[in-house]
Each structure stands twice: as C-alpha cells, then as structure tokens.
C-alpha positions in Angstrom: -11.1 -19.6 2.3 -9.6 -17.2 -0.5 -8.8 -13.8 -0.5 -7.3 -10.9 -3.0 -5.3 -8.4 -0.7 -4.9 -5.7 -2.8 -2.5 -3.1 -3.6 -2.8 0.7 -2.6 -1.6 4.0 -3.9 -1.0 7.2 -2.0 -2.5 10.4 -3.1 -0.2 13.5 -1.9 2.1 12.5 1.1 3.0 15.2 3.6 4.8 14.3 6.3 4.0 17.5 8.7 6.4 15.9 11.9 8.5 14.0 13.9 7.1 12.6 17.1 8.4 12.3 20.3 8.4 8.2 19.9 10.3 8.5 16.5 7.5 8.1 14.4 6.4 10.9 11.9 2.9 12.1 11.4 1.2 12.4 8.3 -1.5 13.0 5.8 -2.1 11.4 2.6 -5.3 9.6 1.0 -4.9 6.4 0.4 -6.8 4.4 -2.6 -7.0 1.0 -3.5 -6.2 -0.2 -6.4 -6.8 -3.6 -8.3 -3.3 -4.8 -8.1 -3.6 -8.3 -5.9 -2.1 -11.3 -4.2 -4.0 -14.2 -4.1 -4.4 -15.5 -0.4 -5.8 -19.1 0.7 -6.4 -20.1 4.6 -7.2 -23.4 5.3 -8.1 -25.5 8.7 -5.0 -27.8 8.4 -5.3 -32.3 8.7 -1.7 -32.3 8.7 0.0 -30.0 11.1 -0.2 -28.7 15.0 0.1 -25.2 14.1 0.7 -24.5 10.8 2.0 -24.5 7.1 3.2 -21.6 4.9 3.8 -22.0 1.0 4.1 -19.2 -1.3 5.0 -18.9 -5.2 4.8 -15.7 -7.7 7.2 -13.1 -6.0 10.1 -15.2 -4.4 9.7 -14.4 -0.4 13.3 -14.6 1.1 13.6 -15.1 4.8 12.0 -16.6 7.8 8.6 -17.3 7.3 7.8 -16.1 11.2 9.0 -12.8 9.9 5.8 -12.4 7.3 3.5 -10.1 8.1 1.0 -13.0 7.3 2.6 -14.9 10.6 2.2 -11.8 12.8 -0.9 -11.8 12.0 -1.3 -15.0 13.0 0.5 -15.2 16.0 -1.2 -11.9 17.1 -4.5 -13.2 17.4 -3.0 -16.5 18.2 -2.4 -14.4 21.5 -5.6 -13.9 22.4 -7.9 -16.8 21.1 -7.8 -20.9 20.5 -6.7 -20.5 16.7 -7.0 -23.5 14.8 -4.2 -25.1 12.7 -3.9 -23.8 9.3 -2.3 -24.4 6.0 -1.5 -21.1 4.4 -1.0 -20.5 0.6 -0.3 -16.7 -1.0 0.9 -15.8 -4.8 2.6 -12.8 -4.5 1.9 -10.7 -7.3 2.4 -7.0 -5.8 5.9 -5.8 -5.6 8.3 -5.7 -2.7 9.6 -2.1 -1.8 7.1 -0.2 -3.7 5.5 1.8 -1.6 2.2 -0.5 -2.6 1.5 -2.0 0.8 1.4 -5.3 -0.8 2.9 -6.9 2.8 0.5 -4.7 5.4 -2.2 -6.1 2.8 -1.8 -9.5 3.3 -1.3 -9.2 7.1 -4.5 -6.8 7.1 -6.5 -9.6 5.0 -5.3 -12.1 7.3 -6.7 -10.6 10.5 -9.9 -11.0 8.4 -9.8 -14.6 7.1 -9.1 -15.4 10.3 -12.0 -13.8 12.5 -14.3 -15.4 9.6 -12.9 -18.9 10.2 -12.6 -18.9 13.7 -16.4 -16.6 14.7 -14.1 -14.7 16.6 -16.8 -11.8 16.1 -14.1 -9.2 15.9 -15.6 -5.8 14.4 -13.5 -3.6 12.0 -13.0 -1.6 14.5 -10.9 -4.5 16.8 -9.2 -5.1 13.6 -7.6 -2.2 13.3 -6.4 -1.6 17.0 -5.1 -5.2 15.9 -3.5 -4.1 12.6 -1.8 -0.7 13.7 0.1 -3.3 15.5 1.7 -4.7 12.5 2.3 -1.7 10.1 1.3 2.0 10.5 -0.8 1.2 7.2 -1.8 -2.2 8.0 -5.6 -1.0 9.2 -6.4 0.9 6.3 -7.0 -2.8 4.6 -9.5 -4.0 6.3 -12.1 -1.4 5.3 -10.1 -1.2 2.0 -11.6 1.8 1.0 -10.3 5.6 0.3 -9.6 7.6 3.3 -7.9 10.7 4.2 -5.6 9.6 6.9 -3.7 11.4 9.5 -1.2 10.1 12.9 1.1 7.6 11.6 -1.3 6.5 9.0 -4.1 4.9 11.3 -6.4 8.0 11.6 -9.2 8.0 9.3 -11.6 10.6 7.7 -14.1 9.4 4.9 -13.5 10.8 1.6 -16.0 10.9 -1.2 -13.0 11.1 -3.8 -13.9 8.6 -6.6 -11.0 7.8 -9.3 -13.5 5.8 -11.1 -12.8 5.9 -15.2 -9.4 6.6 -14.6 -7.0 4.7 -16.5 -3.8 3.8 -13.9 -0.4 2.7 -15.3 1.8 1.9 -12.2 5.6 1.5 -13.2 8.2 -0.1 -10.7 12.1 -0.6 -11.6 14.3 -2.8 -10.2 14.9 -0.6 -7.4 14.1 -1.6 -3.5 13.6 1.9 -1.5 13.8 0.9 2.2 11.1 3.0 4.5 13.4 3.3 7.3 16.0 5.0 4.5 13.1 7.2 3.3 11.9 8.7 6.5 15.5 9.5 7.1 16.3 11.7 4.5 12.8 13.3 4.6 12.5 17.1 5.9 9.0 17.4 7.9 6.8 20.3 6.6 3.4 21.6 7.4 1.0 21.8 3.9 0.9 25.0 2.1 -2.3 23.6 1.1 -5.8 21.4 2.7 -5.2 17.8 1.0 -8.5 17.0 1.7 -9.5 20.6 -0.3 -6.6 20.2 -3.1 -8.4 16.4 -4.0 -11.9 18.1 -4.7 -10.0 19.6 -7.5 -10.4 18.3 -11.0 -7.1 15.9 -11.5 -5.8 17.8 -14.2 -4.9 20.4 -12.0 -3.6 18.4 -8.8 0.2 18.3 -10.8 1.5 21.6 -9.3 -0.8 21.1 -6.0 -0.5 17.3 -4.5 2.8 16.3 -3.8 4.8 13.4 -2.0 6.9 14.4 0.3 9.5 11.7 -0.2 9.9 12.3 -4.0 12.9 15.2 -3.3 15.0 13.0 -1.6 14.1 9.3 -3.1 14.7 11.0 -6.8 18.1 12.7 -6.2 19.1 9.7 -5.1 17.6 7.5 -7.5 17.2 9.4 -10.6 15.6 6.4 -12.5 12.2 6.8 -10.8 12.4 10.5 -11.3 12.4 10.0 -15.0 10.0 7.1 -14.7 7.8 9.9 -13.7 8.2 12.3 -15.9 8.1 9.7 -18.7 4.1 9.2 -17.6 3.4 12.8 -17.9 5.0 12.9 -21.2 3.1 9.9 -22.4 -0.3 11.7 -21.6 -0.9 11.3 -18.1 -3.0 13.5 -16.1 -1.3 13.3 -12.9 1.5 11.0 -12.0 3.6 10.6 -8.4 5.4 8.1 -6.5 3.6 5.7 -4.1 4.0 5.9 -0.7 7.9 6.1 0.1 8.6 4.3 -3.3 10.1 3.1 -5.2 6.9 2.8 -7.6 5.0 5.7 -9.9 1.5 5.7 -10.9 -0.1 7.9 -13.5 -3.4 8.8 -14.2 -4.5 8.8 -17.8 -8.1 9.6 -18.8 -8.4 7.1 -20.9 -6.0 3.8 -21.9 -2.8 5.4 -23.3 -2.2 4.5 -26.7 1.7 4.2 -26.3 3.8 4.1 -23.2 8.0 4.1 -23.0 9.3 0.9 -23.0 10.6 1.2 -19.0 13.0 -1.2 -19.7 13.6 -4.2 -16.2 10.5 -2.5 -14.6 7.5 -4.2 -13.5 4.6 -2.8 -15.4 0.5 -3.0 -14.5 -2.6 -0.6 -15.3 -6.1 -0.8 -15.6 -9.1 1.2 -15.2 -9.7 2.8 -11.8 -13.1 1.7 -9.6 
C-alpha cells in the first residue's frame, strides 16, 4: 500500500493564549499543499513486528521515536496489527513548520485502518492523531480548515487557493517549536481570520499575520529577508509556515525570476 503525506502551510497564526496545561491556543487555517513524502506499508514475510527503511531526507535517531512508529504502536495498543515492512522517502523538510512528520504519522493511522478493516472513521482517527501532534489530525481529512484549541478544532472553510502559484523557500535553518512557543507573546486578533481570508489575497499582507514571525526573524534574520525577497520578486502575499523556519509566497502566476536563496531548499507549484 502507497501513500503521499503531504506538506501543509499555515494561513495567519495567532496564538491568542497560554493554557493551564502549558499548551497555547490558537487559530490559523491550515492548507495543504502538494509538497510530499512517499510512504509504502506492507504485511511483512520476514519479521515479528516490523521493519523501517527510509532514504531522501536523512532521519537521525531511533526509529521508535518516528512519528510513523507511534503511530504504529498506538493502534498497536488497541488491535492485533500485523507485521509490516515500512518504507518512506522523505522529501519535506525537517523544522519547517511544514508538518512533514505529523503527516506521515497522520497518513499512517490511515494505511493502517485500510490494511487491517479496523473500520476506524475519521473521526476515531483524529482522537487517535491529537495524540501524536497538536496538528497531526488535520491530515487525515487533509483538507483546509480554520482551526482553533491547540490545533485540533476544526471549522470548514470554503477558501480555495486554486491558480495560485506557491514558491516555498527553506534555509538551512532548524527552528525548534518548543524554542518558538517560548519566545512568543499571546495576543487576542485585532481582526476575524476566518473574515480577513474572504479578502482578495492581495490585500491579506497588512491583515494575516504569524504570530511567531517577530520573534523567529529577530533572531534569525535570514528568513526575514527570505521573506521579503518573495514580496520583492512579485509575490502577492508571503509569510512563514507554522513556527518556521520556512516562507511561502503567493504569486498569481509562475514568477519569471526568483533570488537565487543561496543553501536553501527551494519548491513551488500551482495551488489546487
């Protein structure tokens, strides 16, 4: 069985508190993009439980400390899993604010209530999937939502992005989330997100903003240029992903020219 998790960006992040359990709540709309990994399951011949390889993006570390493995071992908790050979190219970025990891774990979940005929609904996925990442459960509808909580409370959005041309730049530069959330002053919206995103795009680059960008870009100027480097190159809107360290702008048509963004990694396509 094969899968493409795919990558997401945020549009606008607010983070409008800090909660009692040290989590902070949230709002931001996220929408996918066609950035993917390339994820195979198998029933395994050879092994009692089961077998990781990966190859594209080197993945340091114990493999039982993938999110693909929690997965796993999750519903592995619950129901007779069978063995499994697991394969995954890692094409989306590490610290990138992408959810390339939650992803793959979300995608997982999937793959493996189709193999099994667990009969899980989307629903039972997601209580499953908040338990691996706050965004992990926006995956497995994988579509845009407005979300609220920690990340896991949705509200369908009708915003369509389709015709858009994305350019998504990331440097060489890992932004931990924990390091993030720490610098990050909570703040209620001047502003409806929902409302601000009925807007044409053109006007959301004084309206949506991420939270995290005034803290991430004094500290790392690079992506602060990165960004306005997008908006000098033609782009409609532009803004960091998630808690970075990546920037996507929005063109309304393929660029003609782009800065070279020297050691970055470098994608784009048109939006769906």
């Amino acid at each position: 069985m094969l899968s493409f998790p795919n990558a997401k960006i945020n549009i606008g992040l607010n983070i409008t508190g800090k909660r009692p359990d040290g989590y902070h709540n949230l709002e931001t709309v996220f929408y996918p993009i066609g950035l993917c990994d390339v994820l195979e399951v198998q029933p395994s011949e050879t092994c009692d439980d089961y077998s990781f390889a990966s190859s594209g993006i080197a993945i340091d570390g114990d493999p039982e400390q993938n999110l693909i493995l929690k997965a796993y071992r999750l519903l592995q908790q619950d129901f007779p899993l069978p063995p499994i050979d697991i394969s995954l190219v890692k094409h989306i970025p590490f610290g990138a604010g992408l959810g390339g990891g939650s992803a793959d774990a979300a995608f997982m979940l999937k793959m493996l209530n189709e193999m099994a005929e667990l009969g899980l609904s989307d629903e039972k996925l997601e209580v499953y999937a908040v338990q691996l990442g706050a965004d992990c459960p926006v995956f497995i509808k994988n579509k845009p939502v407005f979300a609220t909580g920690i990340g896991n409370v949705f509200s369908e959005t009708d915003l369509s992005l389709a015709g858009y041309f994305l350019v998504l730049v990331k440097p060489d530069i890992h932004v931990s989330t924990p390091e993030a959330y720490s610098l990050v002053v909570p703040r209620k919206p001047e502003a409806s997100l929902p409302e601000l995103i009925k807007l044409p795009v053109e006007q959301w680059k004084d309206l949506i903003v991420n939270d995290f960008e005034k803290s991430v870009f004094a500290r790392y100027p690079q992506i602060a240029e990165i960004k306005e480097s997008l908006y000098s190159a033609g782009a409609l809107y532009a803004s960091m992903s998630g808690s970075g360290s990546s920037v996507y702008g929005l063109f309304a048509s393929e660029p003609e020219q782009l800065p070279a963004f020297d050691n970055c990694f470098i994608t784009g396509g048109e939006l769906r």
